[in-house]
C-alpha positions as CSV (number, residue, x, y, z in Angstrom):
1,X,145.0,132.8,26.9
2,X,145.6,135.5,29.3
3,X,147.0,134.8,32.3
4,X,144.7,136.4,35.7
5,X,147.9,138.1,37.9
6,X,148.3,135.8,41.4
7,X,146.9,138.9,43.3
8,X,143.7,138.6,41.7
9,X,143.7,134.6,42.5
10,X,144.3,135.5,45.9
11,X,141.2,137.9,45.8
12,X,139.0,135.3,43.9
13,X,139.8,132.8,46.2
14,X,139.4,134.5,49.6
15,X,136.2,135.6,48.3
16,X,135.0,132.0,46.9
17,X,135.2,130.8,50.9
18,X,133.9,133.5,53.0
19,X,130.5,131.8,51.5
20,X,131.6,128.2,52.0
21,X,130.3,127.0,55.8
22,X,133.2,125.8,58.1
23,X,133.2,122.1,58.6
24,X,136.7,121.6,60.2
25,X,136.3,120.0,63.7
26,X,140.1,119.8,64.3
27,X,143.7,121.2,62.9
28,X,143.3,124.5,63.7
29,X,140.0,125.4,61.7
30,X,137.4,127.6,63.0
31,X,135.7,127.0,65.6
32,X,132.1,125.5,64.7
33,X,129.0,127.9,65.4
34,X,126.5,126.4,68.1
35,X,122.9,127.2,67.3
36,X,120.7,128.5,70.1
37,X,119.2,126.4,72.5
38,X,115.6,126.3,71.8
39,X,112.8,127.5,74.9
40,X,112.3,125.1,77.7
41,X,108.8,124.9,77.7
42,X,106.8,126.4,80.1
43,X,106.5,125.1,84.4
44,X,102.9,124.0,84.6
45,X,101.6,124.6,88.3
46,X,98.7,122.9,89.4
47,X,96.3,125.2,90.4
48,X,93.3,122.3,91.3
49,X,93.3,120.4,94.5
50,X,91.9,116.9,93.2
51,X,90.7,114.1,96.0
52,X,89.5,110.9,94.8
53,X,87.5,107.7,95.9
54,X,87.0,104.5,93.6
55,X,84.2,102.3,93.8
56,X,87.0,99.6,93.6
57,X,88.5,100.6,97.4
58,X,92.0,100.9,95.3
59,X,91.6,105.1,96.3
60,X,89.9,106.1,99.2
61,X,89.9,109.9,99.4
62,X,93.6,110.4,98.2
63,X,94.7,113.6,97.1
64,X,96.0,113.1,94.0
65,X,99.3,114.0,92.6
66,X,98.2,114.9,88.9
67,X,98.4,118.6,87.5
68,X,95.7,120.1,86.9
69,X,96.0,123.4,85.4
70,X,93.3,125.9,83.3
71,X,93.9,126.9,80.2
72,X,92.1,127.2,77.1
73,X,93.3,125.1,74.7
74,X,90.2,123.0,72.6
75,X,89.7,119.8,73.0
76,X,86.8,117.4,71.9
77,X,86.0,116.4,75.9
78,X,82.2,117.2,77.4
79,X,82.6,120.5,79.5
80,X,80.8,120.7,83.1
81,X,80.2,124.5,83.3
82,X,80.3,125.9,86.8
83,X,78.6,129.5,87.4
84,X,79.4,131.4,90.3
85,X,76.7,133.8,89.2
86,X,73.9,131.5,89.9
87,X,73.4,131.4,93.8
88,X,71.4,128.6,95.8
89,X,70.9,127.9,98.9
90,X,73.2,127.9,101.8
91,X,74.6,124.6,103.1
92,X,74.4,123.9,106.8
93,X,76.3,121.1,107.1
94,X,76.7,117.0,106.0
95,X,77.3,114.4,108.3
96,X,75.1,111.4,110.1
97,X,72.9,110.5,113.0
98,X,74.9,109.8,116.0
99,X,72.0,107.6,117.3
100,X,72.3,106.1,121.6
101,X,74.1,103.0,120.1
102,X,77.0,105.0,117.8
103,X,77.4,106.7,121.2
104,X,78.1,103.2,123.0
105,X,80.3,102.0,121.2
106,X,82.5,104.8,120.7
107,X,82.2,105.3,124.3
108,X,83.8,102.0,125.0
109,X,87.0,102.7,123.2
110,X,90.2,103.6,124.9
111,X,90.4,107.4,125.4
112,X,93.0,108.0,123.6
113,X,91.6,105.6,120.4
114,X,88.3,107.5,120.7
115,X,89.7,111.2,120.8
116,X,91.5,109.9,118.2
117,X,88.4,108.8,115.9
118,X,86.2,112.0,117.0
119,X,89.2,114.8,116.0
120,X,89.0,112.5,112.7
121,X,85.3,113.0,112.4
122,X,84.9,116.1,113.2
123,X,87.8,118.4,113.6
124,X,89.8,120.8,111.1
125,X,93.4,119.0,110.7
126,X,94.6,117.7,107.4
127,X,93.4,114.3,108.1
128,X,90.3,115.0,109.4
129,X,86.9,115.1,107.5
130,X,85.1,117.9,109.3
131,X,81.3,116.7,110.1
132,X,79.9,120.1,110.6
133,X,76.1,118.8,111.1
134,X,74.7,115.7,113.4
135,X,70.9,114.2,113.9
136,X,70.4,113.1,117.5
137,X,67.2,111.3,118.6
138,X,65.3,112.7,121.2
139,X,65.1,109.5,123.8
140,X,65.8,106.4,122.4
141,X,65.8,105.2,118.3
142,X,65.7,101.8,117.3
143,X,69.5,102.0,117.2
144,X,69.7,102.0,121.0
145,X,70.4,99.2,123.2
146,X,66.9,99.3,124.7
147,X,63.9,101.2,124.2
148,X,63.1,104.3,126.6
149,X,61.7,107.7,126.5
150,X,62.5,111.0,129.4
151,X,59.5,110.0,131.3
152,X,59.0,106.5,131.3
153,X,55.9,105.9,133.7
154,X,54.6,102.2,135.4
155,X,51.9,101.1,133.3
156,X,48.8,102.9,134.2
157,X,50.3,105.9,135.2
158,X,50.7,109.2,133.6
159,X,52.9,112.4,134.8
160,X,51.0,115.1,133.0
161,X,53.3,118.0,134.8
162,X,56.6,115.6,133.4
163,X,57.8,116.1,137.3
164,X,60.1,112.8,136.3
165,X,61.1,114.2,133.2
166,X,64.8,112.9,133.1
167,X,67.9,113.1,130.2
168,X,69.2,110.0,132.4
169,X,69.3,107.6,130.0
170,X,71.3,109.5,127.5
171,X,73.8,110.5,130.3
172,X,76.3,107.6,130.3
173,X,77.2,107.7,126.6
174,X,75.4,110.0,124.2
175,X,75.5,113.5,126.1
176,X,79.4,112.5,127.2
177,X,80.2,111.8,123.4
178,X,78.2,115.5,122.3
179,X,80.3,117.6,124.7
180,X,83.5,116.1,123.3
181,X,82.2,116.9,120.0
182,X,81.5,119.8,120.9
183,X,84.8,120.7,122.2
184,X,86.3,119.7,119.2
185,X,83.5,121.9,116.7
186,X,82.0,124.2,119.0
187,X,79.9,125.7,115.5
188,X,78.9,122.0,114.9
189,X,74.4,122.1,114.2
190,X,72.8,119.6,115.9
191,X,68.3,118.5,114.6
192,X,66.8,116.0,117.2
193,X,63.9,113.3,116.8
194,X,61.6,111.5,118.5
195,X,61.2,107.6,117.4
196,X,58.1,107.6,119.9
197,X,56.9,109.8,122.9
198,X,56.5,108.4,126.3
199,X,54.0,105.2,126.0
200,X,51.6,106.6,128.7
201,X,50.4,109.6,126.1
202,X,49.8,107.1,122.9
203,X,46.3,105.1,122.4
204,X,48.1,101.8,122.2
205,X,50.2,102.1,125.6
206,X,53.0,100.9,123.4
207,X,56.6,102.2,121.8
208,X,55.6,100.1,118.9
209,X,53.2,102.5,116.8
210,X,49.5,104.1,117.9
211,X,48.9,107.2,117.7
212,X,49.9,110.6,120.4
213,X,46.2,110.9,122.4
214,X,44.9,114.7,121.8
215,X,44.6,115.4,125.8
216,X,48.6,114.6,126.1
217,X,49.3,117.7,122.8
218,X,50.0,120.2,125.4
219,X,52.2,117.7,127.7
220,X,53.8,116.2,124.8
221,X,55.0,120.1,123.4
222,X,56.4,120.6,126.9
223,X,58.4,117.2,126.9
224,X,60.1,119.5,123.5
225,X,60.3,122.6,125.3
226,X,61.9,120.7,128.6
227,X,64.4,118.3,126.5
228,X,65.9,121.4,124.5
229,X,66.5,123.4,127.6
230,X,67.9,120.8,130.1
231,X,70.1,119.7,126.9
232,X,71.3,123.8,126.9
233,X,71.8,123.1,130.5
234,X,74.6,120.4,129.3
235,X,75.7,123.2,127.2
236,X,74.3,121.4,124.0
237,X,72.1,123.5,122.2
238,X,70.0,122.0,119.9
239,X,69.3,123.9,116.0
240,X,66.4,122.3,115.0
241,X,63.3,119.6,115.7
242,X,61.1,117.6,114.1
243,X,58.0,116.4,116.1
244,X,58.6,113.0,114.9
245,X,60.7,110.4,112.6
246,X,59.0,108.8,110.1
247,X,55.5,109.6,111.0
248,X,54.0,107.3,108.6
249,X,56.5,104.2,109.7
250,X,54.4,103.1,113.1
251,X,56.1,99.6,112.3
252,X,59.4,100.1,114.2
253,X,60.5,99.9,117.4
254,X,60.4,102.5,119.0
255,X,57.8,104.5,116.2
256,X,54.6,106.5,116.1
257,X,51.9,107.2,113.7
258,X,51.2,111.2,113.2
259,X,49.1,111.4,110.1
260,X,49.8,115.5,108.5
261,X,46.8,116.7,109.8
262,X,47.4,115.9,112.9
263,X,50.9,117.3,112.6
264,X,49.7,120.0,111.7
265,X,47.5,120.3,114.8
266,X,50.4,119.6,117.1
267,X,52.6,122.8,115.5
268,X,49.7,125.3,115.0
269,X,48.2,125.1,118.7
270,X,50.5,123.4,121.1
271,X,54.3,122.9,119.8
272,X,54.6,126.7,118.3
273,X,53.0,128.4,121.1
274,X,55.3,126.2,123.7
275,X,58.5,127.6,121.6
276,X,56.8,131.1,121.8
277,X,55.8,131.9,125.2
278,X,59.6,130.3,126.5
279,X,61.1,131.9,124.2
280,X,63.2,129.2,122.6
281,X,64.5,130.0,118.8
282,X,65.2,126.2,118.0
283,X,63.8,125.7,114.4
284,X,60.7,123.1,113.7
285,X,61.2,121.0,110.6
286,X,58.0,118.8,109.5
287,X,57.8,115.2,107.8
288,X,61.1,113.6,107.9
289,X,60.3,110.8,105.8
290,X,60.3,109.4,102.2
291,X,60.1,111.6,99.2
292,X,57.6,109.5,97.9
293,X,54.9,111.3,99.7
294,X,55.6,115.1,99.4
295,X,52.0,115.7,99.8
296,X,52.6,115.1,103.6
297,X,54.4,118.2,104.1
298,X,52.5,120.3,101.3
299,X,49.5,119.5,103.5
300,X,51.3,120.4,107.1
301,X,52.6,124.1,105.2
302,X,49.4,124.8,103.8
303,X,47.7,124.9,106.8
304,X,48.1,129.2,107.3
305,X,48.0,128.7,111.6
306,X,50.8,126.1,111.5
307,X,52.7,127.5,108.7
308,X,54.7,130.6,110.7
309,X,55.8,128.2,113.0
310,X,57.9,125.6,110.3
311,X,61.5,126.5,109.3
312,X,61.1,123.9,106.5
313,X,60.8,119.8,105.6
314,X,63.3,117.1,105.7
315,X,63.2,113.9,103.5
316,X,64.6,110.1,103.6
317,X,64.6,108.3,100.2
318,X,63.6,104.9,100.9
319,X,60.3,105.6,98.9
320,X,60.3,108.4,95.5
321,X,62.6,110.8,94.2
322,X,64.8,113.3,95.2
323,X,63.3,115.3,93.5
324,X,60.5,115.8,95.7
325,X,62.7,118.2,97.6
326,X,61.9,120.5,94.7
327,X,58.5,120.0,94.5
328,X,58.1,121.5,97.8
329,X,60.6,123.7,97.6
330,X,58.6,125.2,94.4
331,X,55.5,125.0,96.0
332,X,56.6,126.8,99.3
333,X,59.8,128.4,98.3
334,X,60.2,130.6,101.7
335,X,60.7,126.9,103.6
336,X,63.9,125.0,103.5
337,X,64.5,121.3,102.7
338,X,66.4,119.4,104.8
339,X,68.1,115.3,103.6
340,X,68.3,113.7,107.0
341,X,68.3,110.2,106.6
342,X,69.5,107.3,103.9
343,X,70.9,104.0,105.4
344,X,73.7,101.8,103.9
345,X,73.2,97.9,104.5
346,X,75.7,95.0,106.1
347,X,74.9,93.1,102.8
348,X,75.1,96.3,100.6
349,X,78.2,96.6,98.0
350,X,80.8,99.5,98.1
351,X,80.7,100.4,94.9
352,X,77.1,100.5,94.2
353,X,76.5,101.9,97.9
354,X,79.5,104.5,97.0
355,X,77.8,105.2,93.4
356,X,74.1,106.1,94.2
357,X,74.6,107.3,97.5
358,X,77.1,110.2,96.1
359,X,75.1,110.8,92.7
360,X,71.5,110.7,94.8
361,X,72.0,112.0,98.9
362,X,75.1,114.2,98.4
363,X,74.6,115.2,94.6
364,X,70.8,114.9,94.2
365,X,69.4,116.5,97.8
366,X,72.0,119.9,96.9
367,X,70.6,120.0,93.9
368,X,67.1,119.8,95.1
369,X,67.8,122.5,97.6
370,X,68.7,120.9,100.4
371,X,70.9,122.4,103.2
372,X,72.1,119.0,104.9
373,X,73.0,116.0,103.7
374,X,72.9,112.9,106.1
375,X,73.7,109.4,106.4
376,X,72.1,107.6,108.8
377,X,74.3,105.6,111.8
378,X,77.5,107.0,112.4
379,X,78.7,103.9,114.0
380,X,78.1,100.6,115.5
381,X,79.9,97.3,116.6
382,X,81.1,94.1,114.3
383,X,77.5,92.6,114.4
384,X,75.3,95.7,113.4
385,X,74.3,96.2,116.9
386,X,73.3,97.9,119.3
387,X,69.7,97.9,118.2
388,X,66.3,97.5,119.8
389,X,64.3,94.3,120.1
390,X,62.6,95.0,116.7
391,X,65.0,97.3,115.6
392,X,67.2,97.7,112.2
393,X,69.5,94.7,112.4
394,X,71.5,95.0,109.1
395,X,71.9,99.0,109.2
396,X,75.6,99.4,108.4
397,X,77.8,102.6,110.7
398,X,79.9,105.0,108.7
399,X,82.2,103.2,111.3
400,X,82.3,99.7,112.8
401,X,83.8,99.8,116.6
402,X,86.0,96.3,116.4
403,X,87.4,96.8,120.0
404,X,88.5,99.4,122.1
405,X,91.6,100.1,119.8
406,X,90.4,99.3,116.5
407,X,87.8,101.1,114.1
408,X,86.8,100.3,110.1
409,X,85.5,103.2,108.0
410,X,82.7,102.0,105.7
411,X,81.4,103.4,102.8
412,X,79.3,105.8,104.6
413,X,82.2,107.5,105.9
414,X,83.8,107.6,102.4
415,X,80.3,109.2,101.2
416,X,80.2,112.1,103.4
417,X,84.1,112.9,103.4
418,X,83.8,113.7,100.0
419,X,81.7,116.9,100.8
420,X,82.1,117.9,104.5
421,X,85.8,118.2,104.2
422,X,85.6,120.5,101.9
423,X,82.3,122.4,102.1
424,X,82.2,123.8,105.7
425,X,79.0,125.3,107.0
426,X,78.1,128.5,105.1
427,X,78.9,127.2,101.9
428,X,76.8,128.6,98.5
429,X,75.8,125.8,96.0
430,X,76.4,127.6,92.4
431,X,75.6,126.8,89.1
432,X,77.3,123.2,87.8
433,X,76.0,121.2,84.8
434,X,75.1,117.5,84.3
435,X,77.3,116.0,81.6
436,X,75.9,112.6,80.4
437,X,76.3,110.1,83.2
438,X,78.8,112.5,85.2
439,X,76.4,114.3,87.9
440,X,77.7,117.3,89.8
441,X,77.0,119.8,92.3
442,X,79.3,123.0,93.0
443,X,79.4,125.5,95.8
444,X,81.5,128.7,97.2
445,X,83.1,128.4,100.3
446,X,83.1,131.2,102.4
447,X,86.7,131.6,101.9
448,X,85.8,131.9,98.1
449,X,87.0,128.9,97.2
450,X,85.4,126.7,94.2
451,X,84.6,123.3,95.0
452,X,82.7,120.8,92.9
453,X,82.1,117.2,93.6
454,X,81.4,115.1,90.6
455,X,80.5,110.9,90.4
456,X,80.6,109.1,87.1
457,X,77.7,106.8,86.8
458,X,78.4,105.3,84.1
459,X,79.8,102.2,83.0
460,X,82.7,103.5,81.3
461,X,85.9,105.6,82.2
462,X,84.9,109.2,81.0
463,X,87.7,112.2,80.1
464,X,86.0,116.0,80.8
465,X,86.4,119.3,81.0
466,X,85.6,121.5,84.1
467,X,84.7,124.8,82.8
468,X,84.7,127.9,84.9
469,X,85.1,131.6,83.7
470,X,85.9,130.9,80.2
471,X,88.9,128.2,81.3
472,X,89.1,124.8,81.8
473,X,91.0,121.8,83.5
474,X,90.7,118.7,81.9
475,X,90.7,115.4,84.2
476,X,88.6,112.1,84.3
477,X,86.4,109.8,86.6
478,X,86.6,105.8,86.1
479,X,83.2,104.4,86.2
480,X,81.5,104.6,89.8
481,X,84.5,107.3,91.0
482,X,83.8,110.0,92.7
483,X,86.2,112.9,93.0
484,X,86.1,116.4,94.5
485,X,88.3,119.4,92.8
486,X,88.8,122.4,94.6
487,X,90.5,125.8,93.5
């Protein structure tokens, strides 16, 4: 056999390994070939302010630290669609009645506990929950230490020119309490109520129901016209009135029956003109009292004299639906509706109190186009007090005043933070969907930002989608949570 010279074995050779991959790691091979590192994956920023409360107490409005983040990846999770394009009403305001006795006891704190608790309540800092709207009673409410009105007469008497008409009573502790409030939120709204008129204008001479006598009509729309301006004389001006609380309630004490007709009466030819000819702009809001009786302010509007004069209607929900906000909303859709009362109860439960309060005053009453939403007290002291003879004894405060140094927030408090810190006065309630048990309601602040608060009602953790210009975040509730997102 031929031999192949050694120069064409070198040749062979040389190119037999230039296909052969290096495996030396020492004695002076080549040095091995790294392969490129492969792409960190992307920074995720969160991009949705999430604050949570759980019907457990183990959260109470936390910001949370998860990311949140759109994007538009599918996944199998419900989708709550929020449209910006679909414009409501505008939101006054949520908050609670600061009745004579929430007054008292915050009154007797030490100063610097209670500047303390009312920055918290109503001012703008990060820890703050920014009430932007309050429901005063005009005189006393069966949440004040002792029943009085402006111009209390001796029995038998009557002061038909209200020459005694006084704001006396309120001047130790509620008025005080308003102008600090005020200092704090000088934009804060303020609607005021009568529990009862003075006794000498009823037909039973009593706080405790009967009816407002039609000789007194004309006095009793002057006590209104003198209690908002010597109130503007404290420099407290006063949004809105309704002639009375729970005019079909004449069971409390103080109370008063006012059947609609005669509402309607009072507005059309004594209340209305009194505004008129003195020239006061303070808005008159009718009923304020269960939804399950929306005929009472369908009959009050209809009546075309009385009409011009009525802003709009407010509701409790002791009785009916919420949705009888709607109902007369459809029916007289020029008129507002107003949610200015729902109580929570010293035997009451957290979770259930934090569930259907959230889904029904706060959810329900925006989406029944309401531009308020109120609890009722604000605060009280360790044994549900003060309260009239006769008056609610187990109505629980947003706050209970232990002692002068030492407050409790209650699920009230937990309620309303979850709007008013983040829808200010102003807002726009937009377009949201219900999902199943996960109820919502979305608005625009006037800063643009998006904010929609969402509850779970149901009995099981739930994982969702929050939709919003063809992008989504994906989060979850645990049953009875409730959590605001804003972006």
């Amino acid at each position: 056999m031929k031999k192949i010279p050694s120069i064409m074995k070198i040749f062979f050779l040389a190119l037999l390994t230039s296909f052969i991959p290096n495996c030396s790691t020492s004695g002076g091979g080549s040095t091995p070939v790294t392969p490129p590192a492969p792409n960190p994956p992307p920074v995720v920023t969160n991009e949705v302010d999430f604050w949570l409360t759980k019907g457990d107490q183990s959260v109470l409005l936390q910001k949370q630290s998860t990311v949140l983040a759109f994007n538009t990846t599918y996944n199998v999770y419900p989708n709550i669609e929020i449209d910006d394009l679909q414009n409501f009403q505008t939101v006054d305001g949520f908050g609670f009645t600061l009745t004579g006795g929430s007054a008292q006891v915050i009154n007797q704190m030490s100063t610097v506990k209670k500047q303390e608790l009312l920055q918290e309540l109503f001012g703008s800092a990060s820890n703050s929950i920014s009430v932007s709207y309050l429901r005063i009673s005009i005189a006393a409410s069966d949440l004040n230490e002792t029943v009085f009105s402006y111009d209390d007469m001796p029995i038998g008497q009557t002061d038909i020119n209200l020459d005694n008409f006084s704001l006396g009573s309120d001047m130790t502790d509620l008025i005080p309490i308003l102008k600090s409030i005020l200092l704090i939120n000088p934009n804060i709204k303020i609607m005021a109520t009568p529990w009862s008129p003075p006794v000498w204008m009823k037909d039973n001479n009593s706080s405790i129901g009967g009816s407002l006598q039609p000789q007194y009509y004309d006095v009793y729309a002057q006590y209104f016209v003198k209690y908002i301006q010597k109130m503007k004389s404290e420099g407290i001006t006063i949004d809105a009135i309704c002639p009375q609380n729970e005019p079909l309630h004449p069971g409390n004490n103080p109370s008063m029956l006012m059947l609609a007709t005669e509402q309607a009466k009072f507005i059309k030819n004594n209340l209305g003109p009194a505004f008129q000819t003195a020239g006061i702009k303070t808005k008159i809001i009718i009923y304020d009292h269960n939804c399950d009786r929306p005929d009472y302010p369908i009959t009050v509007l209809s009546d075309t004299d009385a009409n011009p004069f009525i802003d709009g209607s407010s509701f409790h929900l002791y009785g009916g639906d919420i949705s009888a906000l709607s109902t007369v909303h459809n029916t007289f859709p020029t008129k507002n509706v107003y949610f200015t009362e729902q109580w929570t109860s010293s035997d009451g439960n957290f979770g259930g109190d934090l569930r259907w309060h959230s889904k029904n005053v706060v959810i329900g009453s925006m989406r029944n186009w309401s531009k308020i939403a109120l609890e009722w007290n604000l605060a009280n002291n360790s044994s549900f007090g003060p309260h009239t003879p006769g008056g609610c004894t187990q109505c629980k405060g947003a706050i209970t005043v232990n002692s002068s140094d030492s407050f409790v927030r209650n699920v009230a408090y937990y309620i309303i933070a979850h709007a008013s810190k983040f829808v200010p006065s102003g807002s726009i309630r937009i377009g949201s969907t219900i999902q199943g048990n996960l109820n919502s309601a979305a608005f625009k602040t006037p800063n643009g930002k998006i904010v929609i608060l969402v509850v779970n009602d149901g009995n099981t953790n739930e994982l969702f989608n929050i939709k919003y210009n063809g992008r989504w975040f994906t989060t979850s509730l645990e049953s009875g949570s409730v959590g605001t997102y804003v972006f």
